[in-house]
Each structure stands twice: as C-alpha cells, then as structure tokens.
Backbone bond lengths (Angstrom), bond angles and torsions (degrees), N, CA, C in turn:
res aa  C-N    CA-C-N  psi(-1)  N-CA   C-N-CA  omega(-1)  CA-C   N-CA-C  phi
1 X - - - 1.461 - - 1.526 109.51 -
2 X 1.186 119.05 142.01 1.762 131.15 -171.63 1.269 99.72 -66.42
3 X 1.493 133.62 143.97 1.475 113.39 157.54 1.635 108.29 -99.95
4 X 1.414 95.41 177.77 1.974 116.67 167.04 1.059 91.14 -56.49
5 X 1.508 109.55 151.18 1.636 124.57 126.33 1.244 105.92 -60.10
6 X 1.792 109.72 156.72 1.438 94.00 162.55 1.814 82.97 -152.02
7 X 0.789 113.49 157.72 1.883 126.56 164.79 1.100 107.39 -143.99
8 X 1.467 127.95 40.43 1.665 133.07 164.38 2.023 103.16 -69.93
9 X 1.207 95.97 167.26 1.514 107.80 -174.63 1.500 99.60 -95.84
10 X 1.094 130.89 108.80 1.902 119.20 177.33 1.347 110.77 -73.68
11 X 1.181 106.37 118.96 2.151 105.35 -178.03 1.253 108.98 -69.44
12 X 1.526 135.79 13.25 1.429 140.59 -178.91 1.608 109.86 -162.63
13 X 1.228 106.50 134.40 1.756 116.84 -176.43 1.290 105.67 -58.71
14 X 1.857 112.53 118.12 1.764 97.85 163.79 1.253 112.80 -32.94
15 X 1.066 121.11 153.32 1.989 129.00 131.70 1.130 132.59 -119.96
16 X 1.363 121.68 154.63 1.390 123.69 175.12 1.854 100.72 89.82
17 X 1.171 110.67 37.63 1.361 122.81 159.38 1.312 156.12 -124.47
18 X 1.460 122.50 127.34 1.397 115.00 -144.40 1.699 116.31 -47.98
19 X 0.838 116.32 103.61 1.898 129.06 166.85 1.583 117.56 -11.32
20 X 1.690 116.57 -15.83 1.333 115.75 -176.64 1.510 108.26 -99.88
21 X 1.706 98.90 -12.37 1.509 99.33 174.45 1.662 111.94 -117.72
22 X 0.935 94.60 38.85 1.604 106.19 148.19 1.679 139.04 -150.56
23 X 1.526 142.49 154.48 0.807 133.68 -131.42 1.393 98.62 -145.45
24 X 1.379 150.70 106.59 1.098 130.30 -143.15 1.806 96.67 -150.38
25 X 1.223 100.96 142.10 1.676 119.93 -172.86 1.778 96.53 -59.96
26 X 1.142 104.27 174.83 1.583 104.34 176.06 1.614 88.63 -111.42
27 X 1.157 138.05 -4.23 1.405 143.04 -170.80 1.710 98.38 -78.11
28 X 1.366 125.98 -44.19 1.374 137.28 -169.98 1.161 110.63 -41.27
29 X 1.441 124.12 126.18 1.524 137.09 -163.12 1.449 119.68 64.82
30 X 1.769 120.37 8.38 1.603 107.48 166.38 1.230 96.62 -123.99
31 X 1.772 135.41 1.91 1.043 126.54 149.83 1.551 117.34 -131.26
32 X 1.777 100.40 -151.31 1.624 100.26 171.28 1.473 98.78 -81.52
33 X 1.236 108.05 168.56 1.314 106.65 176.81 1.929 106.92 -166.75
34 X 1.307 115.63 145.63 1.492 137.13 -179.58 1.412 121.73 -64.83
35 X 1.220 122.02 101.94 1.695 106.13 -173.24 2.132 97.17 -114.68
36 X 1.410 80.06 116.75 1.905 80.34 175.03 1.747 107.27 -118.43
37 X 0.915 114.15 142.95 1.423 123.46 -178.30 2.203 100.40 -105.77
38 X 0.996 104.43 114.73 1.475 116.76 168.31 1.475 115.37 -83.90
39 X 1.233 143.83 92.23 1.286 129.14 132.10 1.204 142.58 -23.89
40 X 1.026 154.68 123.20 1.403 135.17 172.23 1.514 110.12 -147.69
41 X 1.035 126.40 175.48 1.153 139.33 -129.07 2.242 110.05 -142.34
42 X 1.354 90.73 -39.63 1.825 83.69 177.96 1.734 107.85 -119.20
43 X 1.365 82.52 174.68 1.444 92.10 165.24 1.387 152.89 -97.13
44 X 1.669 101.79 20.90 1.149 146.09 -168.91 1.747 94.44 -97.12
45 X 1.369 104.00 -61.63 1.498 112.65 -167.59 2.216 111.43 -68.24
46 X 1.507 85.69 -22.59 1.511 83.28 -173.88 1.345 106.69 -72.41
47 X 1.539 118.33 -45.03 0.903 134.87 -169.82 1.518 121.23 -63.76
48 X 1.406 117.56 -45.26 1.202 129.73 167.55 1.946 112.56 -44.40
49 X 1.488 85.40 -63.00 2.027 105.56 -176.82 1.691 95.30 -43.33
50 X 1.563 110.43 -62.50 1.340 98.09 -168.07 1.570 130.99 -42.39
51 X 1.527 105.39 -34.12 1.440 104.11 -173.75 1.320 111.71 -96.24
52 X 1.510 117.51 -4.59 1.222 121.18 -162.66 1.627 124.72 -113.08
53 X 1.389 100.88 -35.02 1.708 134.15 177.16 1.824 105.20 -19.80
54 X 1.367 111.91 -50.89 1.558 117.41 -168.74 1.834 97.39 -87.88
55 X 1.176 100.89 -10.15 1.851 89.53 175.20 1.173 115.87 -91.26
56 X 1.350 100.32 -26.38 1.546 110.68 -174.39 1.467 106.58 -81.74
57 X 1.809 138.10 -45.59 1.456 139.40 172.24 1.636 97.04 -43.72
58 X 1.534 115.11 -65.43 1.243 112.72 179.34 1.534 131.28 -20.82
59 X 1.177 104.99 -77.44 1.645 124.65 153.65 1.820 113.29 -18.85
60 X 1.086 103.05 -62.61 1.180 116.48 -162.83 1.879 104.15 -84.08
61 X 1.281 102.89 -18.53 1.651 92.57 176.01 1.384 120.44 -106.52
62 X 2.037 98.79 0.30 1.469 91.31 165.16 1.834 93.58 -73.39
63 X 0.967 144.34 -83.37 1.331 168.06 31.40 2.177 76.46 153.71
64 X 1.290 101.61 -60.75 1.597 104.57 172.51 1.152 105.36 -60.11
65 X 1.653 137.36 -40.46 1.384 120.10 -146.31 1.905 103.76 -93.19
66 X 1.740 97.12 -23.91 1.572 94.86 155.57 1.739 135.13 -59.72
67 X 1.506 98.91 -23.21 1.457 111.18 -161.72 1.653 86.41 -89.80
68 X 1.086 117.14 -36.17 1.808 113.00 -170.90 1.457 87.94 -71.48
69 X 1.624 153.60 -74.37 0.598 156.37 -139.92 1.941 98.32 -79.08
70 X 1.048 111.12 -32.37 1.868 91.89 -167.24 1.725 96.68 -83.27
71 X 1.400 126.91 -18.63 1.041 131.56 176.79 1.715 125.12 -11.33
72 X 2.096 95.19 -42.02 1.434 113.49 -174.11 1.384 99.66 -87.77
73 X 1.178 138.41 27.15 1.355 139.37 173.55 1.851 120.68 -153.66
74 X 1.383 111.12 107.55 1.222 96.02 -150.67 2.089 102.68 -83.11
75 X 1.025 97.19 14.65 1.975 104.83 -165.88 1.822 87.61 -94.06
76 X 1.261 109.28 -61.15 1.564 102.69 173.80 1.358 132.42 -105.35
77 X 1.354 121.57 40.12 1.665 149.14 104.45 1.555 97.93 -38.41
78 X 0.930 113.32 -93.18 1.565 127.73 -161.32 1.199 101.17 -25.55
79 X 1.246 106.51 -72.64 1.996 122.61 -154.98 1.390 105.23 -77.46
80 X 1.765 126.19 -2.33 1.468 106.45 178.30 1.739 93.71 -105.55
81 X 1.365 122.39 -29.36 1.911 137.07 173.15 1.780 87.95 -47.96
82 X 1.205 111.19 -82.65 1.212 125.30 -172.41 1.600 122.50 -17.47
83 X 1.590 89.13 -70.52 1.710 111.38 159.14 1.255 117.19 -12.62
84 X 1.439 87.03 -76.01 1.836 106.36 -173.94 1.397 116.76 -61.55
85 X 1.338 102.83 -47.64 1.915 80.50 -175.59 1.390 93.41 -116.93
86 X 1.542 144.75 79.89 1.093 165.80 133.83 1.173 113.04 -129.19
87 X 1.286 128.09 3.59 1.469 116.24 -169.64 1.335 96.75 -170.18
88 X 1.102 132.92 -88.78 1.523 132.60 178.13 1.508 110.60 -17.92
89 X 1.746 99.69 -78.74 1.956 105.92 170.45 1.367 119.23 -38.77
90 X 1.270 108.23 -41.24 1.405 109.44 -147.13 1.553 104.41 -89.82
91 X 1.684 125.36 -21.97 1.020 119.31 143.52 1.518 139.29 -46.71
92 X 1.867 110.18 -39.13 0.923 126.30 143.31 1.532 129.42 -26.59
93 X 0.918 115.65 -68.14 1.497 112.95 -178.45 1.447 117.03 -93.39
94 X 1.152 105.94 -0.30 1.715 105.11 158.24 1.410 131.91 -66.24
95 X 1.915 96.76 -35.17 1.074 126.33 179.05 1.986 112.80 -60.24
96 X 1.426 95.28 -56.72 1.231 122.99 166.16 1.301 108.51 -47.21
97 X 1.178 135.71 -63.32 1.405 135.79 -147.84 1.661 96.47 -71.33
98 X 1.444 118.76 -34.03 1.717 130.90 -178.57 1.265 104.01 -62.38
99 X 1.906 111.22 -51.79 2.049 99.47 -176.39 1.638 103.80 -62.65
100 X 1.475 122.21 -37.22 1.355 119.69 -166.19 1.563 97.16 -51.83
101 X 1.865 117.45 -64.57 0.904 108.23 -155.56 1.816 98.23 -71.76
102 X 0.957 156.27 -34.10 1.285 150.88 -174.82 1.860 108.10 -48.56
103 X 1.626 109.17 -32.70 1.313 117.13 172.14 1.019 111.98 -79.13
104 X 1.184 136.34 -38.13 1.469 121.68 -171.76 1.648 116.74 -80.91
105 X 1.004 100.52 -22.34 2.216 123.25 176.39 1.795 89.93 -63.63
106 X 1.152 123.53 -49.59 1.835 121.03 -169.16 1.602 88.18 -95.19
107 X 1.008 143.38 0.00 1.866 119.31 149.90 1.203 111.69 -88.94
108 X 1.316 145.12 -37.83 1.054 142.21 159.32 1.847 109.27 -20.52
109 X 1.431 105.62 -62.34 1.711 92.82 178.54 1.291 109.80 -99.40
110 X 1.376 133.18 17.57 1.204 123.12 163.55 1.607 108.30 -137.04
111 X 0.952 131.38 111.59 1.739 117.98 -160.27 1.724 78.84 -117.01
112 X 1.134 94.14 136.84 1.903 121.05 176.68 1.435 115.39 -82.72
113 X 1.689 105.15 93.64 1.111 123.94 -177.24 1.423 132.90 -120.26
114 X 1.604 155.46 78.69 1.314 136.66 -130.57 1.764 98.05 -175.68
115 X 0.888 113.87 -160.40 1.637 125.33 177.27 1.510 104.78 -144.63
116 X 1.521 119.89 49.84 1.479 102.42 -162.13 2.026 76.23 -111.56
117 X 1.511 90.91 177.19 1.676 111.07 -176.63 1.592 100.57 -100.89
118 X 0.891 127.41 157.70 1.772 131.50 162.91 1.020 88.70 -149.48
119 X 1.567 111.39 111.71 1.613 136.52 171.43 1.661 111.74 -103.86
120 X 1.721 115.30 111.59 1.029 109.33 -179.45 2.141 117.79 -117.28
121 X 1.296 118.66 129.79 1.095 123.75 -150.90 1.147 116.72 -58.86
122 X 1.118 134.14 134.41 1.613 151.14 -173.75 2.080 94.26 -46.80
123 X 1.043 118.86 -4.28 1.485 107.44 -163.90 1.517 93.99 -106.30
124 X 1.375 129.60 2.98 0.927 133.87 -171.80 1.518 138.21 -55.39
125 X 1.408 110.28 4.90 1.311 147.70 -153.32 1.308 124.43 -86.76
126 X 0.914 137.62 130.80 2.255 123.64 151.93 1.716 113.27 -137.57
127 X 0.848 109.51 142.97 1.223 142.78 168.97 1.752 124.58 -89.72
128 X 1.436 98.91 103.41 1.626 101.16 173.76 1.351 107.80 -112.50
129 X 1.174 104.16 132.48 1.801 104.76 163.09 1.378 110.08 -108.02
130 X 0.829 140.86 119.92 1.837 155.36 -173.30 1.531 93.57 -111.32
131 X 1.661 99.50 148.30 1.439 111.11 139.13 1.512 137.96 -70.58
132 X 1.219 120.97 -33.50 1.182 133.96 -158.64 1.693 109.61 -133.15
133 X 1.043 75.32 147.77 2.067 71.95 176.06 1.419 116.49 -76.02
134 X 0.960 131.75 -33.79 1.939 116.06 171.04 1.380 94.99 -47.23
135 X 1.418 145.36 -36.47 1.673 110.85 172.48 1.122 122.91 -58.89
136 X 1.459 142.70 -4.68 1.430 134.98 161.37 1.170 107.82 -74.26
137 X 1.668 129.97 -26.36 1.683 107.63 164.57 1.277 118.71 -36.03
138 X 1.748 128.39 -73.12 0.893 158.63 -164.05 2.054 104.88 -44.73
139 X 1.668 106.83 -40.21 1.357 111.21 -176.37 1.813 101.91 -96.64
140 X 0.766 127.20 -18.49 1.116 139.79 151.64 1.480 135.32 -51.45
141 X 1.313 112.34 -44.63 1.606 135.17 157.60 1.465 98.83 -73.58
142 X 1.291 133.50 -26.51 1.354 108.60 -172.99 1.221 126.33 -103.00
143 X 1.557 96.70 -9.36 1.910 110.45 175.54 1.818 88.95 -85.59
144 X 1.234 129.09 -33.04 1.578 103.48 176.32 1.688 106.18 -81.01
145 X 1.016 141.89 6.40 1.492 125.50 -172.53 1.475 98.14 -109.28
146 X 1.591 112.33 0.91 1.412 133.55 -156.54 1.657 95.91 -75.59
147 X 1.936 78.97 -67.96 1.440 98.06 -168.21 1.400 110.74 -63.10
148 X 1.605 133.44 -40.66 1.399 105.70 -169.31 1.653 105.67 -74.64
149 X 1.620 140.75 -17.67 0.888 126.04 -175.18 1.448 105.13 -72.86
150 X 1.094 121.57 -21.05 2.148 122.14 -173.82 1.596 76.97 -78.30
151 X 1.321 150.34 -42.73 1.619 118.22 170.46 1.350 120.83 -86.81
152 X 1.291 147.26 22.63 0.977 149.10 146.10 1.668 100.00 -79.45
153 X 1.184 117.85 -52.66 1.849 134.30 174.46 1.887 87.97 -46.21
154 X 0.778 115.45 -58.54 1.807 94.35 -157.98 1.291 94.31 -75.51
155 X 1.336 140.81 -38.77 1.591 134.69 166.12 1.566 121.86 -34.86
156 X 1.771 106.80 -46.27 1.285 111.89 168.65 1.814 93.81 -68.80
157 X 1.366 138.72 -89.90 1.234 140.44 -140.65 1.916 113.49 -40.48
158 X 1.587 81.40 -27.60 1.711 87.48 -176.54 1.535 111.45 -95.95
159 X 1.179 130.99 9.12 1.332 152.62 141.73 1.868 98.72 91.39
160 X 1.254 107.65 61.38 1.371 116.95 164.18 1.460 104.40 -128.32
161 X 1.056 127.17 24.57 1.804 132.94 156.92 1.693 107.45 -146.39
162 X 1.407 103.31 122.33 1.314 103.99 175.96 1.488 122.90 -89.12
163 X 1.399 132.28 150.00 1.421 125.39 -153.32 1.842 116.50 -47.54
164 X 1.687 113.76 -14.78 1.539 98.28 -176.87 1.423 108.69 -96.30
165 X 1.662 114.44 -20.11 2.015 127.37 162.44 1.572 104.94 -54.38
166 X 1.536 117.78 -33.12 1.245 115.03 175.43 1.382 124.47 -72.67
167 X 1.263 118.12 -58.63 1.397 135.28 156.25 1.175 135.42 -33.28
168 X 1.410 103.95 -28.89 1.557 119.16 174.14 1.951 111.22 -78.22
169 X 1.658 94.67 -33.90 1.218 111.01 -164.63 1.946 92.58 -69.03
170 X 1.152 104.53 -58.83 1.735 132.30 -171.48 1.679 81.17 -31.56
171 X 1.528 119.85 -66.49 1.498 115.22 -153.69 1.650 120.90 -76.71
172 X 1.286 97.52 -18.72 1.712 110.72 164.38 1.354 105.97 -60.00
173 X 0.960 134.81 -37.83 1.391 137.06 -146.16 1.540 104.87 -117.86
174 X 1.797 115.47 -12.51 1.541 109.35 166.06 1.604 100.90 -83.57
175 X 1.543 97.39 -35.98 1.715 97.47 -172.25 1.485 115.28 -41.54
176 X 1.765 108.02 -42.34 1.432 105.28 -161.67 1.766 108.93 -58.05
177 X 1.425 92.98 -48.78 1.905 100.92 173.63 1.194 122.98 -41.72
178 X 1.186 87.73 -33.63 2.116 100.22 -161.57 1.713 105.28 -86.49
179 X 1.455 103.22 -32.35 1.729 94.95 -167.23 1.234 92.79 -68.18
180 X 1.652 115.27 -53.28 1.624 119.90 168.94 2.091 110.27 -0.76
181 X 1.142 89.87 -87.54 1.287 107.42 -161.13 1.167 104.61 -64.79
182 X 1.435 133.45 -35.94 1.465 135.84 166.22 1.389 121.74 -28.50
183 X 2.034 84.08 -59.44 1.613 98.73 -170.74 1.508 113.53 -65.90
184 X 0.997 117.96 -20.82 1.696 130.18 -170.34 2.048 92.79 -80.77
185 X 1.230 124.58 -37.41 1.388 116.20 -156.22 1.693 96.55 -90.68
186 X 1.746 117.66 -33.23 1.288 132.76 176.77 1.716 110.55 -57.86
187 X 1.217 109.85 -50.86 1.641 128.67 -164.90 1.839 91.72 -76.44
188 X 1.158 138.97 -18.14 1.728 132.39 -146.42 1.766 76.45 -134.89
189 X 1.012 152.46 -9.07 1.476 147.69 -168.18 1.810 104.52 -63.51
190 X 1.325 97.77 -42.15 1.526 103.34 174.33 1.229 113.93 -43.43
191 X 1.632 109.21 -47.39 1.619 112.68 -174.56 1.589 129.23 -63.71
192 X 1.469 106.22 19.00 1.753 117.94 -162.89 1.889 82.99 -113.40
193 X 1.424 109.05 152.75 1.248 127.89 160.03 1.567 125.37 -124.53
194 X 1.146 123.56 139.98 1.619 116.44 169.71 1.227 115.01 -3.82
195 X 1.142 134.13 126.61 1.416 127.89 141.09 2.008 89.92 82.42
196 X 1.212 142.37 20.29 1.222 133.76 -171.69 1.034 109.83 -156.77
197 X 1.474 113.52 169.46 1.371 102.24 -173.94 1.549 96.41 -134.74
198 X 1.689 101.21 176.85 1.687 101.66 -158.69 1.374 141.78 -45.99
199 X 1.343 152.36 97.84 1.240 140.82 -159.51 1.925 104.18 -110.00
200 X 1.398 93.98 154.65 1.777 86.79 -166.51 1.445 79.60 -95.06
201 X 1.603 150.55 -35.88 1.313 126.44 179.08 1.646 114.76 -32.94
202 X 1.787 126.01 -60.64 0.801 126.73 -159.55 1.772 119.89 -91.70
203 X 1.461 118.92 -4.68 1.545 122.56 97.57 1.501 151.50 40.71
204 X 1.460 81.11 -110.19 1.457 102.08 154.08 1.682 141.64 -30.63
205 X 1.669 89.31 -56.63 1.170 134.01 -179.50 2.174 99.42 -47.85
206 X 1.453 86.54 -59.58 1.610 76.66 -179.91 1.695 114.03 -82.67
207 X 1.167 124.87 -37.38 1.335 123.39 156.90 1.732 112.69 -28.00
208 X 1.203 142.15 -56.50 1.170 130.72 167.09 1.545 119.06 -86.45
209 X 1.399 128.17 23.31 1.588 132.50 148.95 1.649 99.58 -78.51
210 X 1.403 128.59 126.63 1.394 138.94 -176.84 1.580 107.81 -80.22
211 X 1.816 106.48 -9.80 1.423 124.81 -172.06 1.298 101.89 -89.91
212 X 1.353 119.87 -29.20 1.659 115.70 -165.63 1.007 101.31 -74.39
213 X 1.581 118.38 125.64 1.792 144.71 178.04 1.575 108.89 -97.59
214 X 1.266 113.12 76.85 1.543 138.22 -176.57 1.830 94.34 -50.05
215 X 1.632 114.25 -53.98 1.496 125.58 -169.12 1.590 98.87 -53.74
216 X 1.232 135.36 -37.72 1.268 147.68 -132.48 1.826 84.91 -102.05
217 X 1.075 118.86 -22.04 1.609 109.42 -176.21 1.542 104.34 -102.15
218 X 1.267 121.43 -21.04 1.387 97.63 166.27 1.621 164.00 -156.38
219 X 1.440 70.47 64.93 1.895 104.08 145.27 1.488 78.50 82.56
220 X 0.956 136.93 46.26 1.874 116.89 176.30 1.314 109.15 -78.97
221 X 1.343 123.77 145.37 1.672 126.99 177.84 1.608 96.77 -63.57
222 X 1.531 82.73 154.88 1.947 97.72 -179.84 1.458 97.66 -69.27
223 X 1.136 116.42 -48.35 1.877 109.01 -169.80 1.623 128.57 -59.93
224 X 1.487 96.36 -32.63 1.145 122.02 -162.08 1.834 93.04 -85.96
225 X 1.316 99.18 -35.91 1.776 96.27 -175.96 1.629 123.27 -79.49
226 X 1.553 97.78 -11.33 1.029 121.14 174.28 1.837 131.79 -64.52
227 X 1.808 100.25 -24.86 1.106 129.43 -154.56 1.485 87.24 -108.57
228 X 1.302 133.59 -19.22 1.490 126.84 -157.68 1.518 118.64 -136.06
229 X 1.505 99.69 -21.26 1.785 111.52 165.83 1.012 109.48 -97.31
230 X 1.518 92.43 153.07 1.833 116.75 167.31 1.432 99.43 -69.46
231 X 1.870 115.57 170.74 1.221 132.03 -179.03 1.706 101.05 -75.45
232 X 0.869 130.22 -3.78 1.598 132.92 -174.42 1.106 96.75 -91.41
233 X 1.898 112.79 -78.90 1.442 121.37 166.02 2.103 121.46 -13.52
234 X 1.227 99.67 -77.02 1.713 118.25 -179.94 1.861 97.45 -46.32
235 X 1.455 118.37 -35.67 1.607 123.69 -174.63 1.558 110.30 -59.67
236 X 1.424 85.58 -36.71 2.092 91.73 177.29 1.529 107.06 -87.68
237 X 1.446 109.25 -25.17 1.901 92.95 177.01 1.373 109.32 -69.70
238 X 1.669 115.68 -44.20 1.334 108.67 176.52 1.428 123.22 -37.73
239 X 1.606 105.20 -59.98 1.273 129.10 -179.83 1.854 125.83 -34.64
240 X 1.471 85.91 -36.11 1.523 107.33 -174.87 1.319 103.34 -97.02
241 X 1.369 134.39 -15.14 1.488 127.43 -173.76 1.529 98.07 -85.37
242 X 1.614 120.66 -47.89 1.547 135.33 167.18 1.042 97.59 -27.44
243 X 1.340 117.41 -77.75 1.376 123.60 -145.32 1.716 113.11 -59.29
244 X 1.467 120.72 -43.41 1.230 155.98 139.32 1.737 115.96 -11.48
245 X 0.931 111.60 -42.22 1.536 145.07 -170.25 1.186 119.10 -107.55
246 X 1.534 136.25 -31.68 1.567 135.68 149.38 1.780 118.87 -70.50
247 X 1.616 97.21 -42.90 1.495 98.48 161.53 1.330 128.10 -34.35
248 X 1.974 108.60 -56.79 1.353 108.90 175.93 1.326 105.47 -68.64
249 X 1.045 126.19 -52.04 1.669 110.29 -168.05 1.664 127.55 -72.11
C-alpha cells in the first residue's frame, strides 16, 4: 500500500528505528531539539537521503548555529535569514518549478491511464532531528521535490519514460537538494580559519562587513539569478563575474 506524505512536526522522537534512517543533530539531549519524520514515496528520494542525510543535517546545523549566534545583531540576522530564503530557496524552487513544468509537457502526450498497482515499501521513511527550525526548510523542500519525482516515477513505471528520460529526471531533482546545501557550505566557507574548522563566531565577523558579497560565493547560474535578484543584487553578480574575468586574463 502507497503511503502519505506527511511533514507534520512529531511532539515525541520515533523509537525503535533503524539507525540508517535517521539523521540526528549532535545537539540531541543537551538541548531542545526538532524531530520530523519524512515519508516519501520514490526511489529516487530513498536513495538520494541514504547517501546524503548527514551532508545535508550538516549544512543545515551550520546554517542554525549562525542564526543562534547572529541573533545579537539584528543587520546580520537579516542578511544571513534573507540569504536563505531569498536566494538559496528560491533557487530551489525555480529549479523545481522547470522539472514540474518539464513533467507536465510529457503528460500532455502521454496521460497515465491503466489499472496497474505501484507498491511502495513501508521503509520508506527518514527521520531528522534538527536544532533549529530552518532545518524544516530543507525537509520540507524535499517532501515537495519528492512528490513531483513519484510522478515523473509513475511516467517511468507506466512506460512513457525510458530508463535515461528517467535518470535525467532523478538528477535534476538531486541537484535541487544538493545546490541547496552546497550553497549554504560555499556562502559560510569564510567562517573556517587555518588549521580550524568552521566557527559561526568568526562568521559573524563577515556578516557585519557591509563589503562582504555573500552572492559572489555562490556560483548561482546567470539565468536562474536573473529570475530571483533585484537590479542591485544582479549589479554585484555582474561585478563579480568582471572582476573574475580580468584576473584570468
């Protein structure tokens, strides 16, 4: 039997679950902490989580430990919140909005019609525990990139996508996750020192420089940035591609 999606908040930690399908803060048991249970639905998404699950908490608990820390400053609060769901997300679902529309263009000549079963396995599941709530963005983005790939999945199962139309589809749809978390590890890289590793105190530090060009670290496509920045914003990508471009030459 298929299950729900679900992206409800569980007011108590599953238990009694296998350890590969869950993903857990190192914060768990010295503070409060977020327990969400993911449903999902293909085999695209299981597969992805499995190898990916601890890169992705990662990501997401530097990403909290800046937000706890800029808290005492309300200029870089702003500009790292902002970041994220002005730019980070919003690449996100740009990305998204292209597989949707790329799916709905191949139902048009093939509309999914049959009496067949698609049985998906009770293990279908993951478990994040976060500190902070910006990790439900992240599980949140992935139960929707979930669902349109389980309809791209019945397009393949009902044999109107052949395994490399599928495959192509599968990697659009890891990309969106992955640039996600990329962009978050690319944009916070500043915060590493010689010989150390990342601290959100030092962080901070560039969050309140009015000079630090956050856009300039990460790598966003010209088209795509085009669709989601202001004319000010797009002035510094230019700016930074120039600059980028006399260097080499």
């Amino acid at each position: 039997m298929a299950k729900k999606t679900s992206n409800s908040i569980s007011s108590k930690p599953v238990k009694n679950e296998p350890a590969q399908q869950k993903s857990v803060t190192k914060h768990a048991g010295k503070m409060k902490t977020i327990s969400t249970k993911i449903n999902y639905e293909t085999d695209h998404t299981h597969s992805y989580l499995k190898l990916n699950k601890h890169k992705i908490l990662n990501a997401f608990e530097r990403l909290a430990a800046i937000l706890r820390m800029a808290k005492t400053s309300n200029a870089a609060y702003t500009r790292i919140s902002q970041w994220h769901s002005d730019v980070n997300l919003a690449v996100a679902q740009v990305q998204l909005d292209t597989l949707h529309e790329q799916r709905v263009e191949k139902e048009k000549n093939f509309p999914v019609t049959g009496e067949f079963l698609i049985n998906t396995p009770d293990s279908y599941f993951m478990e994040f525990e976060v500190s902070h709530p910006v990790g439900l963005t992240i599980t949140q983005l992935i139960v929707a990139i979930d669902k349109e790939v389980n309809a791209i999945e019945k397009l393949f199962m009902f044999g109107f996508l052949d395994d490399l139309e599928y495959e192509h589809a599968c990697k659009q749809a890891a990309a969106i996750v992955t640039g996600v978390t990329d962009r978050i590890m690319k944009v916070t890289s500043p915060g590493k020192r010689e010989g150390g590793q990342f601290h959100p105190r030092y962080y901070l530090e560039f969050l309140r420089d009015p000079h630090f060009n956050m856009l300039s670290l990460c790598a966003l496509p010209y088209e795509t940035a085009k669709m989601i920045l202001t004319e000010e914003q797009m002035k510094l990508i230019i700016k930074t591609k120039e600059d980028s471009t006399s260097k080499v030459a």
